[in-house]
C-alpha positions in Angstrom: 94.5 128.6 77.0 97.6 129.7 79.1 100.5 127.8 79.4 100.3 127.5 83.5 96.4 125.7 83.0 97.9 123.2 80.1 100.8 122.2 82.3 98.3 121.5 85.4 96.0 119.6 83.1 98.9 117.4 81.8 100.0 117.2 85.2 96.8 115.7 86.5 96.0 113.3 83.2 99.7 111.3 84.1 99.1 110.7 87.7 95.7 109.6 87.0 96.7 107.2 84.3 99.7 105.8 86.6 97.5 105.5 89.6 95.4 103.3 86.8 97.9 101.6 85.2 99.2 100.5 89.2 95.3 99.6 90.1 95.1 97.5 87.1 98.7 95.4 87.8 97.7 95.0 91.4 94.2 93.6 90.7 95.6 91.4 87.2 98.1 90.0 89.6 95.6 89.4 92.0 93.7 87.3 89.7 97.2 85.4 88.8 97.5 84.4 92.6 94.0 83.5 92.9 94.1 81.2 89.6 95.3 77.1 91.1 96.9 77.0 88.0 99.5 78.7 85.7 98.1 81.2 83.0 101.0 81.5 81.3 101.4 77.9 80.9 98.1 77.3 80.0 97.6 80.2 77.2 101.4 79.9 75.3 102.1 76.2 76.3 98.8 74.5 75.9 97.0 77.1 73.3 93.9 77.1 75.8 92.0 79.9 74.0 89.4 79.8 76.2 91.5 80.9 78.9 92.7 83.9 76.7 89.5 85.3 76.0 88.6 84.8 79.7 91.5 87.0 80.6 90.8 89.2 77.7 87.1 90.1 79.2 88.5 90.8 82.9 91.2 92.6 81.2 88.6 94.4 79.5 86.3 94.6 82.5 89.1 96.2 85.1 90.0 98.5 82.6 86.3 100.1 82.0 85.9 99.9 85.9 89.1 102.0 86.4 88.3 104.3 83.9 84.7 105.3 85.4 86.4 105.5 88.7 88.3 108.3 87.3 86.3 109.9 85.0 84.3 110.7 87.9 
């Protein structure tokens, strides 16, 4: 493998992992917004682990989504 191939390949794997990592923010603080109350608050203040684990699967969920999108 030449030199000019591994630099395009690197190349491509960091903008598609920043245009993922920006997809994911956007849509996790998109879910923040939508949410009538505060998940901060409600995870470190009142210990509401089911609230955690929620976020934790859609967490979860965005992340396999945006990694089929660009996988192909």
């Amino acid at each position: 493998m030449d030199y000019a191939s591994f630099l395009r390949t690197f190349v491509t794997t960091v903008i598609y992992t920043l245009f993922g990592v920006i997809v994911f923010g956007i849509a996790f603080l998109a879910i923040v917004k939508i949410a009538p109350f505060s998940i901060r608050k409600e995870i470190e203040a009142d210990q509401n682990v089911a609230l955690a684990i929620l976020i934790g699967a859609v967490i979860l969920g965005l992340s396999i989504i945006i990694a089929a999108v660009l996988h192909g």
